[in-house]
Residue frames as a rotation matrix with the C-alpha (Angstrom) as fourth column:
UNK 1
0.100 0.939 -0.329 2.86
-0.932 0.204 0.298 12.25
0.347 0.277 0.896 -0.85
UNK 2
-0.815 -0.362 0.453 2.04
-0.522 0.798 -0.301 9.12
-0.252 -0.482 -0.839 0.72
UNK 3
-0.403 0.619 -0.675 0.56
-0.426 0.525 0.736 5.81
0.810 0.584 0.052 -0.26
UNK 4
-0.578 -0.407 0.707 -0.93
-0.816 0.311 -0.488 3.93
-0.021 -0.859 -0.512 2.14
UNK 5
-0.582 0.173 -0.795 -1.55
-0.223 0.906 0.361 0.02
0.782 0.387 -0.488 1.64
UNK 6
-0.331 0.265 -0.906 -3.74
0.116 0.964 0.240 -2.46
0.936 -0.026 -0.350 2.68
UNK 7
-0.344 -0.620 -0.705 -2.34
0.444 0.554 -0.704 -3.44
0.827 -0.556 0.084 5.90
UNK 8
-0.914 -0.127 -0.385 -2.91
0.344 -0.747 -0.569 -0.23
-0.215 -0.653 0.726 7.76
UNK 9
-0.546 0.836 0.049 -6.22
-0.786 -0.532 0.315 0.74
0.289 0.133 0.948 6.36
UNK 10
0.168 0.570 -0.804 -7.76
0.265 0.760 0.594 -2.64
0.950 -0.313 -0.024 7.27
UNK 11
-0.673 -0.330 -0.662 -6.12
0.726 -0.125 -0.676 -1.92
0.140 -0.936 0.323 11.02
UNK 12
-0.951 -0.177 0.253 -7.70
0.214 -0.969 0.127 1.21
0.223 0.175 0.959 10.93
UNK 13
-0.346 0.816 -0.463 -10.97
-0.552 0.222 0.804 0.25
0.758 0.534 0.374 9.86
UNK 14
-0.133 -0.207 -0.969 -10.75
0.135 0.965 -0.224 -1.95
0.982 -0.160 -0.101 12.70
UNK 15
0.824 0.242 0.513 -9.94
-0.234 -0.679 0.696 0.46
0.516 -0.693 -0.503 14.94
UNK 16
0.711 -0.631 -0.309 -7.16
0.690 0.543 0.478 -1.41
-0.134 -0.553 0.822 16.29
UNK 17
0.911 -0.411 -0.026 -4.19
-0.396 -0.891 0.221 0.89
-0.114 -0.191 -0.975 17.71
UNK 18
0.406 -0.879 0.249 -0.23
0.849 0.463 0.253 0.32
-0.338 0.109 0.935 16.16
UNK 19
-0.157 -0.624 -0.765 2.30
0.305 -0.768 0.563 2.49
-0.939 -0.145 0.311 15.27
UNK 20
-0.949 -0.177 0.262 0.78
0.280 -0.084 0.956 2.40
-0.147 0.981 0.129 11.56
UNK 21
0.158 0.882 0.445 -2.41
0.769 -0.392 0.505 3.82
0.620 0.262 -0.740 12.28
UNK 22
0.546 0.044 -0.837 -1.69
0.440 -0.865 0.242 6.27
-0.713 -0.501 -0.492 14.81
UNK 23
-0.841 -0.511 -0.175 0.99
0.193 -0.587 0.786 7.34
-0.505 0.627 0.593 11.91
UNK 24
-0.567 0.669 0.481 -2.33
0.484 -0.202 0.851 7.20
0.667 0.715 -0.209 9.46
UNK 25
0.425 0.651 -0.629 -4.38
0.903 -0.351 0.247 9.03
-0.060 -0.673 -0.737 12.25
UNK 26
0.113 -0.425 -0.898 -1.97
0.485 -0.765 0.423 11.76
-0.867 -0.484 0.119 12.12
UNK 27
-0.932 -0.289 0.218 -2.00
0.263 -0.129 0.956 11.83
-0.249 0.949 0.196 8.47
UNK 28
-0.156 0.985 0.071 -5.62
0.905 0.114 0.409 12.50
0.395 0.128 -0.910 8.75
UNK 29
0.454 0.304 -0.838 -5.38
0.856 -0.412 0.314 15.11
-0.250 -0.859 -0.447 10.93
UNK 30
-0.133 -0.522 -0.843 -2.89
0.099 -0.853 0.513 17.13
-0.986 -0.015 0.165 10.05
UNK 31
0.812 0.521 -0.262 -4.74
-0.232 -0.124 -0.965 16.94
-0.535 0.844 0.021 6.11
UNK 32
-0.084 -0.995 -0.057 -1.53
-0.467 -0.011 0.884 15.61
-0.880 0.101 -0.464 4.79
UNK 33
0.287 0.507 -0.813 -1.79
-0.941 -0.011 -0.339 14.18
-0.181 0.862 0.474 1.06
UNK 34
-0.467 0.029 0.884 -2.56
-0.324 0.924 -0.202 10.10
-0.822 -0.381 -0.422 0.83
UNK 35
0.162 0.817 -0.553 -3.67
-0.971 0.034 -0.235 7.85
-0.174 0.575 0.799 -1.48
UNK 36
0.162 0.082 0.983 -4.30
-0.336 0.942 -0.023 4.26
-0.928 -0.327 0.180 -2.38
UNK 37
-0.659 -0.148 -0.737 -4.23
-0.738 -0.058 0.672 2.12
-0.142 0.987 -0.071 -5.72
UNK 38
-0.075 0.822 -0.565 -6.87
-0.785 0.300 0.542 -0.08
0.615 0.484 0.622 -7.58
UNK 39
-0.134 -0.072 -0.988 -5.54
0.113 0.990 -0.088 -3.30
0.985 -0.123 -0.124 -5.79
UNK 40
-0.998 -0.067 -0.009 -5.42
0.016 -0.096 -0.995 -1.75
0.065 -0.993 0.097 -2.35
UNK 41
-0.478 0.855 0.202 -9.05
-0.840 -0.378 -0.389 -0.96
-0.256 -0.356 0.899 -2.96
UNK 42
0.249 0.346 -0.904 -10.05
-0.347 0.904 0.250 -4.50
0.904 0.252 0.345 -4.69
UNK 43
-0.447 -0.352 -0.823 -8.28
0.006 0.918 -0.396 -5.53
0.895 -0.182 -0.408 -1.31
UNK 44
-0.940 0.339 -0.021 -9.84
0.068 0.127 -0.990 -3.87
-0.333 -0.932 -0.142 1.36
UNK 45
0.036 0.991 0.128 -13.41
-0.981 0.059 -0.186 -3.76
-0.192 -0.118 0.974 -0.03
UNK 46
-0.093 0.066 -0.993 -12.98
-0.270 0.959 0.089 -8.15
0.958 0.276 -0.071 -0.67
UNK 47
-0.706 0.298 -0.642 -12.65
0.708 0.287 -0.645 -8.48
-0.008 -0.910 -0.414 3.58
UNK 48
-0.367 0.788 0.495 -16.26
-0.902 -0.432 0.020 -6.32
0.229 -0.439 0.869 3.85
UNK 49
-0.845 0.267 0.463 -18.62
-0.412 0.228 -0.882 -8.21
-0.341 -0.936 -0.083 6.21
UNK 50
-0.078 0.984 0.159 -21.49
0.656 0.171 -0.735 -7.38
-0.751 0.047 -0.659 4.77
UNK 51
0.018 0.447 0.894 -23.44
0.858 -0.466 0.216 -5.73
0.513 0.764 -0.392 1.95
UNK 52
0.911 0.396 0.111 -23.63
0.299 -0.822 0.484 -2.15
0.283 -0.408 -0.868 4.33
UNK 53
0.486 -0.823 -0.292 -19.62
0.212 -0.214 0.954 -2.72
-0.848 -0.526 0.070 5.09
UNK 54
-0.573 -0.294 0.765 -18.82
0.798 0.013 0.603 -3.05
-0.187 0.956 0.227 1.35
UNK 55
0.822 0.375 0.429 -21.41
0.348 -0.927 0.143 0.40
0.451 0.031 -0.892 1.10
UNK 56
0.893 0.034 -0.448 -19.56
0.405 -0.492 0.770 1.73
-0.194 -0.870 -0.453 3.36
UNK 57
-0.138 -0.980 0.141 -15.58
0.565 0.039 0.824 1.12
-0.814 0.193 0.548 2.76
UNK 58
-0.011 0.406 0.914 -16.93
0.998 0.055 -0.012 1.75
-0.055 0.912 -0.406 -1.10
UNK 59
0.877 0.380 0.294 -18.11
0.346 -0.924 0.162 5.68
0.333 -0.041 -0.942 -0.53
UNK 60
0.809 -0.552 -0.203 -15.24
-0.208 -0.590 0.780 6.39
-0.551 -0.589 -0.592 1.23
UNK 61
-0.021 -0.963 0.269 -12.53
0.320 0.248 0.914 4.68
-0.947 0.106 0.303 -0.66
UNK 62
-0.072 -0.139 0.988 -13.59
0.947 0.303 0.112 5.64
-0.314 0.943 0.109 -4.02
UNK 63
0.979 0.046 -0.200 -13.14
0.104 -0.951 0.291 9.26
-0.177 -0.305 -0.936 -2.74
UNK 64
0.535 -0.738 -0.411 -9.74
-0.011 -0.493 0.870 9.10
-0.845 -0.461 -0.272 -2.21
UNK 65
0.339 -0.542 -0.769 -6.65
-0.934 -0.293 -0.205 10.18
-0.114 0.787 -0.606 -4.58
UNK 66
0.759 -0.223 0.612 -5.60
0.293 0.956 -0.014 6.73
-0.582 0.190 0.791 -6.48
UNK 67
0.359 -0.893 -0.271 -2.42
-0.789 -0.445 0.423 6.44
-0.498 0.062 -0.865 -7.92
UNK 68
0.842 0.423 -0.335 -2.39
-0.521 0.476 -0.709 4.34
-0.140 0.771 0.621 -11.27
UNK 69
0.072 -0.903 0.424 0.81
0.719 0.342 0.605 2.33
-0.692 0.261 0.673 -12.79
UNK 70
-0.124 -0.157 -0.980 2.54
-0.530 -0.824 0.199 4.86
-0.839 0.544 0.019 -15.25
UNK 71
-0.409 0.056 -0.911 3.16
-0.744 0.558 0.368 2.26
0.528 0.828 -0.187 -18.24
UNK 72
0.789 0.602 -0.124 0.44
-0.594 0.798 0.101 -1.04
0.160 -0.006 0.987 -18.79
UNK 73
0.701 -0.532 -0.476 3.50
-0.243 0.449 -0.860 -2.77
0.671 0.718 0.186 -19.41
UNK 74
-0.073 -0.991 -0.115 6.65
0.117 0.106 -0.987 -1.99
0.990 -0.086 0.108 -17.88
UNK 75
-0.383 -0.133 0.914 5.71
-0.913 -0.098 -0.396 -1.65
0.142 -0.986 -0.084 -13.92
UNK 76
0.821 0.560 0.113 4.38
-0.571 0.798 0.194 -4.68
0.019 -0.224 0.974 -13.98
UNK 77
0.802 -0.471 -0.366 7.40
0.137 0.743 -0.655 -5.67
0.581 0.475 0.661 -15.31
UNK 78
-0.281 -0.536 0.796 9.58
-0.422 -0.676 -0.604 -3.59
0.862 -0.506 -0.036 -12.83
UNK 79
0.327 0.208 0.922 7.61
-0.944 0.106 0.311 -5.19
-0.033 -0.972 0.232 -9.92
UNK 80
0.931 -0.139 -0.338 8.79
0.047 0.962 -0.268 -8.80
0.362 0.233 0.902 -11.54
UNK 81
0.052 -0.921 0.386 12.30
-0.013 -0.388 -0.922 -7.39
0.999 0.043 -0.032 -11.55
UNK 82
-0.013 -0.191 0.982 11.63
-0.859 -0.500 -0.109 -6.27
0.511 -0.845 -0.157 -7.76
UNK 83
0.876 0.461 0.144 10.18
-0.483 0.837 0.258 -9.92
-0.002 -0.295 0.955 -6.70
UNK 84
0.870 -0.477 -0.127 13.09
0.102 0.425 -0.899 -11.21
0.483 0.769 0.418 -8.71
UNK 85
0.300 -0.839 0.453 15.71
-0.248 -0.527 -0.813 -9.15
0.921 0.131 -0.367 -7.09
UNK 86
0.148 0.209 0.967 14.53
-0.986 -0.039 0.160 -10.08
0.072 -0.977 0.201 -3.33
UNK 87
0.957 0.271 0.102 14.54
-0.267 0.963 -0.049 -13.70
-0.111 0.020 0.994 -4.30
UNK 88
0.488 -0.871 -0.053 18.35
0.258 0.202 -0.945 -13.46
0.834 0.448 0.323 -5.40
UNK 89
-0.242 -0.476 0.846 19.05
-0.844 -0.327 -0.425 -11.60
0.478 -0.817 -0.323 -1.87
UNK 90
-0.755 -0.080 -0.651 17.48
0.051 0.982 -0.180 -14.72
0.654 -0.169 -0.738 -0.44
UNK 91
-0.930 0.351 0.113 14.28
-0.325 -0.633 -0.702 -12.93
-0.175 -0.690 0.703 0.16
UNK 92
-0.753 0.628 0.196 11.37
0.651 0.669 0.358 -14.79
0.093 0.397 -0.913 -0.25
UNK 93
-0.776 0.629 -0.043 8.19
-0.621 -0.750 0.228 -11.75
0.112 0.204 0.973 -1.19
UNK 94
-0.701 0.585 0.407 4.57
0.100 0.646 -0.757 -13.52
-0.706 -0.490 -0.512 0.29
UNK 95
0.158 0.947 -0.280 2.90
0.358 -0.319 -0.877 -11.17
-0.920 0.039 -0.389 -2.01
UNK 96
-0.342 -0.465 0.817 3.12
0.931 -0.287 0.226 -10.31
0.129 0.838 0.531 -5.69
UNK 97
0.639 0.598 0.484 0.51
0.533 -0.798 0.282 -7.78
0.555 0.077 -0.828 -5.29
UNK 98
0.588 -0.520 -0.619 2.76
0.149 -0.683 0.715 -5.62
-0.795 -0.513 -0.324 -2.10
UNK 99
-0.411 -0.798 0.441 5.91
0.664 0.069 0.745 -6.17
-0.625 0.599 0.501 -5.19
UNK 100
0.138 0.419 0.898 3.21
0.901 -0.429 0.062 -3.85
0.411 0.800 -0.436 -7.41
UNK 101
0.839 0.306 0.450 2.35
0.090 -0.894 0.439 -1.32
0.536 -0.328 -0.778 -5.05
UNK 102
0.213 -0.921 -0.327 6.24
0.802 -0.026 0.597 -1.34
-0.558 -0.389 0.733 -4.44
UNK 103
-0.573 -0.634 0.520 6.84
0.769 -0.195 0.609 -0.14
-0.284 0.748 0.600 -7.83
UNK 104
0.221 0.474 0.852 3.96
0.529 -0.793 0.304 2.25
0.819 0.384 -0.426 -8.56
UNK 105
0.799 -0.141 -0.584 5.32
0.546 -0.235 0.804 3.50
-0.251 -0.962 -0.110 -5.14
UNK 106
0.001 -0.980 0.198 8.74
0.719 0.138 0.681 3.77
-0.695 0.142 0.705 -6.74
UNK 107
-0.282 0.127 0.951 7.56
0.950 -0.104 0.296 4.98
0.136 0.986 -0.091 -10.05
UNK 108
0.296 0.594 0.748 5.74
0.225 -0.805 0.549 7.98
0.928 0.006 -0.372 -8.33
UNK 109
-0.483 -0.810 0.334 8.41
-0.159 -0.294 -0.943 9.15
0.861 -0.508 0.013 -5.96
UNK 110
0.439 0.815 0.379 5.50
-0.505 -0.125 0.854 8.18
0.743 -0.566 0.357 -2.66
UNK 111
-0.709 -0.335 0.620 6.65
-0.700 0.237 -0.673 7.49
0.078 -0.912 -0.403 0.82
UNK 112
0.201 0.956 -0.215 4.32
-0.275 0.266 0.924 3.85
0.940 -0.127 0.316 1.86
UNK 113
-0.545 0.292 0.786 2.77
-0.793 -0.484 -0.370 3.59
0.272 -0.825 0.495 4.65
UNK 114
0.267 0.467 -0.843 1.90
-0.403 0.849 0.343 0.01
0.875 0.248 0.415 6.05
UNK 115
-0.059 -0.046 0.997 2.21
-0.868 0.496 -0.028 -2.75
-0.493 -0.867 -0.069 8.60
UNK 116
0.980 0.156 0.121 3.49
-0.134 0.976 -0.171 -5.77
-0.145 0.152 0.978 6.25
UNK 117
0.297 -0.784 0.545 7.18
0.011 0.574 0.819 -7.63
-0.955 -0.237 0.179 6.58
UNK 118
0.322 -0.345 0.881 7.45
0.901 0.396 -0.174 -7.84
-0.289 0.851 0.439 2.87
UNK 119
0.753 0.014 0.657 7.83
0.311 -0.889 -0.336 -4.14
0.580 0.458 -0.674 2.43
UNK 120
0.826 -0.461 0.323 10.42
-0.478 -0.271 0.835 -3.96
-0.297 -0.845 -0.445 5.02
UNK 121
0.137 -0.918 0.372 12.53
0.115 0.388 0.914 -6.59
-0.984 -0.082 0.158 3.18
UNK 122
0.127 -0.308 0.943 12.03
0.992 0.045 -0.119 -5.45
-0.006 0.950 0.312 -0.20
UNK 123
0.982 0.012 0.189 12.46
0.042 -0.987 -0.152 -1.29
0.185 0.157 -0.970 0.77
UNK 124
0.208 -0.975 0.076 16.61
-0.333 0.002 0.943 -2.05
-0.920 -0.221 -0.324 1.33
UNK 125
-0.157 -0.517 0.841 16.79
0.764 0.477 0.435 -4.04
-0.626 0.711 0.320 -1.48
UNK 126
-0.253 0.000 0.967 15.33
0.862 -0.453 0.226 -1.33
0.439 0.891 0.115 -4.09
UNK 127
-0.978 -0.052 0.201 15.24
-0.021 -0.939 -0.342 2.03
0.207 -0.339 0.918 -2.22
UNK 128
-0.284 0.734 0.617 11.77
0.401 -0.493 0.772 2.32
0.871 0.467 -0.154 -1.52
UNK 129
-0.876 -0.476 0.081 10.86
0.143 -0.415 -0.899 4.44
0.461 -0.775 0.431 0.69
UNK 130
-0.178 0.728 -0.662 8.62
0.865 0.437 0.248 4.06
0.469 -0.529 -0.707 4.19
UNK 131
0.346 0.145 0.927 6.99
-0.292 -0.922 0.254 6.58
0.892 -0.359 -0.276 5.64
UNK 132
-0.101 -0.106 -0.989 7.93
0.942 0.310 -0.129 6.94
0.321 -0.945 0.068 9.54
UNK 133
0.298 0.271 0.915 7.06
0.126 -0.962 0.244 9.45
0.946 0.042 -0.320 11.40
């Protein structure tokens, strides 16, 4: 199962061509199983355009399979932990939010699927795993 963030669905959306949307293009295609979480959607419907792009993104994203934190509590706390841990390697994390949708990644065993630097330097430090096709 695969999450796929932000990064790559804004590209998409865009149309714009990288090695993370043709991977999400192929995940379309071949009906593989995808989904997003609350914040990915709070983030890509916040860059709509317009009142018909926010319709738009809206219908379609609130289709897909979402993928929740398990505990109110403790993944939050787990993504602190992750932030935390990158910051002792002498990684500096741009984003708390990517540090969430590390851990509910983590928590729910989900290959992600993106186009942001911070996930690249915080998937060595705690195992998470990237999709690549």
């Amino acid at each position: 199962m695969i999450l796929v963030d932000t990064s790559v669905l804004i590209d998409l959306f865009k149309g714009i061509s990288n090695g993370p949307t043709n991977q999400m293009r192929e995940v379309l295609t071949h009906d593989i199983p995808f989904g997003i979480t609350s914040v990915i959607y709070q983030e890509v419907l916040q860059g709509a355009k317009s009142e018909k792009e926010y319709a738009l993104l809206k219908d379609y994203l609130s289709c897909q399979r979402f993928f929740h934190p398990q505990d109110p509590v403790k993944t939050y706390e787990d993504a602190a932990r992750i932030y935390f841990r990158c910051r002792k390697k002498g990684v500096t994390i741009r984003s708390t939010i990517d540090c969430l949708i590390a851990q509910i990644a983590l928590d729910q065993n989900l290959l992600l699927l993106h186009n942001d630097k911070d996930f690249d330097a915080i998937a060595p430090i705690v195992k998470l795993r990237l999709y690549n096709r």
